[in-house]
C-alpha positions as CSV (number, residue, x, y, z in Angstrom):
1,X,-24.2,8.9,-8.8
2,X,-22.6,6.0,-7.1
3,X,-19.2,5.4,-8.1
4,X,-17.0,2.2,-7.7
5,X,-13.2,2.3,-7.8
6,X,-11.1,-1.1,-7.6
7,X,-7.8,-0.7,-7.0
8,X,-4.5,-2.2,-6.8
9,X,-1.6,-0.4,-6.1
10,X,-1.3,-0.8,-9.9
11,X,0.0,3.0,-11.8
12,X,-2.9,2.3,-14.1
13,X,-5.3,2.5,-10.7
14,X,-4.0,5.2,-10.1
15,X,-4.8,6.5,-12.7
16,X,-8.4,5.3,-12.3
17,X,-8.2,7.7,-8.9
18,X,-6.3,10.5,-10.8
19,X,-9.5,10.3,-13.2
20,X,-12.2,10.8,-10.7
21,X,-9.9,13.5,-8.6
22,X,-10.1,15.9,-11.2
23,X,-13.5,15.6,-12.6
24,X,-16.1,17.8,-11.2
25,X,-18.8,16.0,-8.8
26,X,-22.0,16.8,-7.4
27,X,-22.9,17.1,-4.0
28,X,-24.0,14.1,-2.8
29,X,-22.4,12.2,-5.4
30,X,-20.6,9.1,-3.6
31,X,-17.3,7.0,-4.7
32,X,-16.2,3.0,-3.1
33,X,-13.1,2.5,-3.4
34,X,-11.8,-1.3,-2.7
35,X,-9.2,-3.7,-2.9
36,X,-9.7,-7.3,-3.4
37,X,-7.5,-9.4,-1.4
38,X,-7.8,-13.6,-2.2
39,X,-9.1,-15.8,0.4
40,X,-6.9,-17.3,2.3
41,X,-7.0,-21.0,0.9
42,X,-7.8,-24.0,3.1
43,X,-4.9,-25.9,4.3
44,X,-3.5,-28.5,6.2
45,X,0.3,-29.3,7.8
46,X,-0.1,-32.9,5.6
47,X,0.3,-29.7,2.0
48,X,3.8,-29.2,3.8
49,X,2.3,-25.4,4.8
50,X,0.9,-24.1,8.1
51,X,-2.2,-22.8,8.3
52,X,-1.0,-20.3,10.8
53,X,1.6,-18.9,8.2
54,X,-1.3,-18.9,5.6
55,X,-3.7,-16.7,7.3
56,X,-0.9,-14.6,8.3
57,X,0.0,-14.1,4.8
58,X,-3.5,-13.0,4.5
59,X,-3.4,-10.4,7.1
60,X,-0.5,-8.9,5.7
61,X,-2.4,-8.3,2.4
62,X,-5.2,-6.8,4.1
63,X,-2.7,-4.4,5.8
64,X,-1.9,-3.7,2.7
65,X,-4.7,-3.0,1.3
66,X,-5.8,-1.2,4.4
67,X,-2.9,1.4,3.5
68,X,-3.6,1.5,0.1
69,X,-7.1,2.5,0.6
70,X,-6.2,5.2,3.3
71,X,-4.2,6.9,0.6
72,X,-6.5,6.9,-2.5
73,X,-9.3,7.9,0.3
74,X,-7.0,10.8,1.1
75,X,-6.1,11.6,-2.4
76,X,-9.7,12.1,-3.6
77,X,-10.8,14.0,0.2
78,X,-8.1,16.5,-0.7
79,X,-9.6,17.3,-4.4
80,X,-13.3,17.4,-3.5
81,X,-15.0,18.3,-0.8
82,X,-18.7,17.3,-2.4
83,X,-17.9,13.6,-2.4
84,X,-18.5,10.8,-0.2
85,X,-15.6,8.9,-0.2
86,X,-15.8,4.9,1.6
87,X,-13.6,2.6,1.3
88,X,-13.4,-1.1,1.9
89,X,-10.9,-4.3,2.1
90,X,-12.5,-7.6,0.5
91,X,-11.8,-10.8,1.2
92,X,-12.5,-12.9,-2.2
93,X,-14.8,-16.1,-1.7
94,X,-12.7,-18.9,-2.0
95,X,-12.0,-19.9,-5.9
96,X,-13.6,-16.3,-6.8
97,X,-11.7,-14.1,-8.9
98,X,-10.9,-10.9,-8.4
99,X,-13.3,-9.7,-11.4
100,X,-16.3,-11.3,-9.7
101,X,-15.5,-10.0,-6.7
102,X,-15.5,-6.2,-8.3
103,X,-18.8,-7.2,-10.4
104,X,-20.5,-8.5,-6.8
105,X,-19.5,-5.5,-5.1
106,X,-20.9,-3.2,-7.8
107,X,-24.3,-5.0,-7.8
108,X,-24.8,-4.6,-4.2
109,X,-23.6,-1.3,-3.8
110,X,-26.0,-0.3,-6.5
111,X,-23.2,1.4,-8.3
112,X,-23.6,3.7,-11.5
113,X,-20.5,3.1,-12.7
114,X,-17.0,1.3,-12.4
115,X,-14.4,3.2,-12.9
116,X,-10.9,0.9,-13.0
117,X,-7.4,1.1,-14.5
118,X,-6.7,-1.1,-17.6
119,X,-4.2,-3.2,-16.7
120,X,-3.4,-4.2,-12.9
121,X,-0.2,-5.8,-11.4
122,X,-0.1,-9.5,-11.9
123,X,0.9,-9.7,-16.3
124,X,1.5,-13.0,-16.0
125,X,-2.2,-14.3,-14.6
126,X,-3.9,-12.1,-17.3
127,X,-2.2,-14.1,-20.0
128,X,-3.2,-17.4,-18.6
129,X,-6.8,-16.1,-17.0
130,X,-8.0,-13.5,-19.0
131,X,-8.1,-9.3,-18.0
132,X,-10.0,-8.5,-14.8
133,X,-11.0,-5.2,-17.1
134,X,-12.4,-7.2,-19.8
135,X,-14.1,-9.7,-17.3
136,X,-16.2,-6.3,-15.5
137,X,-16.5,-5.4,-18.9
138,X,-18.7,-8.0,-19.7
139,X,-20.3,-9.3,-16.4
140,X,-20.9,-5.4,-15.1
141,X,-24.4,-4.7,-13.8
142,X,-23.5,-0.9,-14.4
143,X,-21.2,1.0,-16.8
144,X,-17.4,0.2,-16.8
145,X,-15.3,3.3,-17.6
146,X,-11.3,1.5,-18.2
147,X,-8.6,4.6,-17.8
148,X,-5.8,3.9,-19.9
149,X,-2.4,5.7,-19.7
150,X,-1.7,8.1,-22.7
151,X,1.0,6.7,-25.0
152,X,3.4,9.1,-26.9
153,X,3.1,8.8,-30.6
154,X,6.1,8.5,-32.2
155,X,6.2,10.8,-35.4
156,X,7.6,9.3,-38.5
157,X,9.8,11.3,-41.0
158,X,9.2,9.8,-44.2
């Protein structure tokens, strides 16, 4: 089975990870784990930003993301041995979002299933854009599995 994880430093992708970790896997079985980073937009000195400070905004996100992707990679090394763990930084195409990116990734990798937290980081672009979720959801060439964190029930005393 070929898994794919997106992640984004979000708690609910890490609870994506925390969902794989502690499932049982076959050997051979294989997990992606990536991080979508947006393309550096074209621009010029005449938009009143440098170009230079653009792409080095950039680079810092892949750091980022770099780190980000060492630690879930470690996280699900260190609770099974029988998978193949991979990892990998992507650069968006320019004016893609961050859901095509994930449903690209997960036809070329072939994957079996995505496995993603339900909500990531940014509240304020799914209310004017739409859930990243709902978007693989409905464009997945695969199975979407969305891990949700548990909410405590309040009891009622009548």
């Amino acid at each position: 089975m070929k898994v794919l994880i997106p992640i984004d430093g979000s708690e609910n992708s890490r609870l994506a990870l925390s969902e794989i970790a502690r499932r049982k896997w076959n050997e051979g079985d294989e997990v992606k784990i990536i991080h979508i980073v947006e393309s550096p937009i074209p621009v010029t000195d005449m938009m009143g930003v440098n170009a230079e400070i653009n792409r080095d905004i950039h680079n810092e996100n892949v750091d980022k993301g770099r780190k980000m992707l060492n630690e879930a990679e470690k996280t699900l090394n260190d609770e099974s041995e029988s998978l193949k763990v991979t990892s990998e930084v992507i650069t968006a195409q320019p004016f893609h979002s961050a859901a095509q990116e994930i449903v690209n990734q997960a036809g070329s990798e072939s994957a079996d299933l995505v496995v993603m937290g339900s909500r990531g980081m940014n509240k304020w672009k799914t209310l004017f854009l739409g859930s990243v979720s709902q978007a693989v959801i409905q464009h997945a060439p695969c199975s979407v599995a969305i891990v949700r964190p548990k909410q405590i029930v309040a009891e009622t005393v009548d």
